[in-house]
C-alpha positions in Angstrom: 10.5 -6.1 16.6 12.1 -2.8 17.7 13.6 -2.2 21.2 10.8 -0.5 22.3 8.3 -3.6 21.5 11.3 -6.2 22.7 10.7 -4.3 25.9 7.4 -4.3 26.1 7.1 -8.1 25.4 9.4 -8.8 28.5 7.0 -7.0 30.5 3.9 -8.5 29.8 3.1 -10.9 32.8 -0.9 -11.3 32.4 -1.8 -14.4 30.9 -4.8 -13.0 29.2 -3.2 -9.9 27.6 0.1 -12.5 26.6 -2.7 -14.7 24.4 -3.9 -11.8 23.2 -0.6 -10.8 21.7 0.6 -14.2 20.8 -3.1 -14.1 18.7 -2.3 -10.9 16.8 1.4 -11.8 16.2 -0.2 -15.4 14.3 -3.1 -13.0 12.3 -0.2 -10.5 11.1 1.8 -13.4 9.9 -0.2 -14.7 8.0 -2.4 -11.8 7.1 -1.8 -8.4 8.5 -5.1 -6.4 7.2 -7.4 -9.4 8.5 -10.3 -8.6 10.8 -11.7 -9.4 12.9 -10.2 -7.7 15.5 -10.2 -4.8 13.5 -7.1 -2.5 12.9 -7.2 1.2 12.7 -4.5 2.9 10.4 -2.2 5.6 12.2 -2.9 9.3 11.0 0.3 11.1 9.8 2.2 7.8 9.7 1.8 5.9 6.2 1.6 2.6 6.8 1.4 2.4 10.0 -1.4 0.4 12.0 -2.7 -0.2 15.5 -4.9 -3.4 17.2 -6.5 -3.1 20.3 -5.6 -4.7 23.4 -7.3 -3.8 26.3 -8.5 0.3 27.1 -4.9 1.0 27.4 -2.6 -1.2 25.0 -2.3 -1.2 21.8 -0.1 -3.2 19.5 1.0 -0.9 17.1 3.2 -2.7 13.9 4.6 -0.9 10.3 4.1 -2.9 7.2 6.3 -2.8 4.5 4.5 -4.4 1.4 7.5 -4.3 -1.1 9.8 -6.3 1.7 7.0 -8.6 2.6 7.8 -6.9 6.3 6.1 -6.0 9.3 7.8 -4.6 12.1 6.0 -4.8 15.6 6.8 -0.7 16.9 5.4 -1.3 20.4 3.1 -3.8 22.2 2.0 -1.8 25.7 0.8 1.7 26.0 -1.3 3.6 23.9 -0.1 5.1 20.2 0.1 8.2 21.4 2.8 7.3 23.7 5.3 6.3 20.6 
């Protein structure tokens, strides 16, 4: 995970939205393109993806096929506050 998402996972104290996450970290391990809950991929980023939360929070992660790699960019706050 990056610093930013290391962050964001210390601050989540909701139960609900701390499933949520611990849902979409199992999915991506296993299978990050799976849906449902469907993904939407970033504009201007290659490979870069975002899942929905809530209205606010998305979990926005980077895959890197060729390492077998994803890296979790940031958990709370919408993409366009990366």
């Amino acid at each position: 995970m990056s610093k930013r998402a290391t962050e964001d996972a210390n601050k989540i104290t909701k139960k609900q939205l701390q499933d949520k996450v611990k849902a979409l970290f199992s999915i991506l391990q296993y299978d990050p393109y799976k849906t449902p809950p469907y993904f939407e991929k970033l504009r201007g980023v290659e490979n870069k993806y975002s899942r929905r939360l809530n209205n606010k929070d998305r979990l926005v992660y980077e895959i890197f096929k060729d390492q077998n790699l994803i890296i979790i960019k940031s958990i709370l706050g919408h993409y366009d506050d990366n």
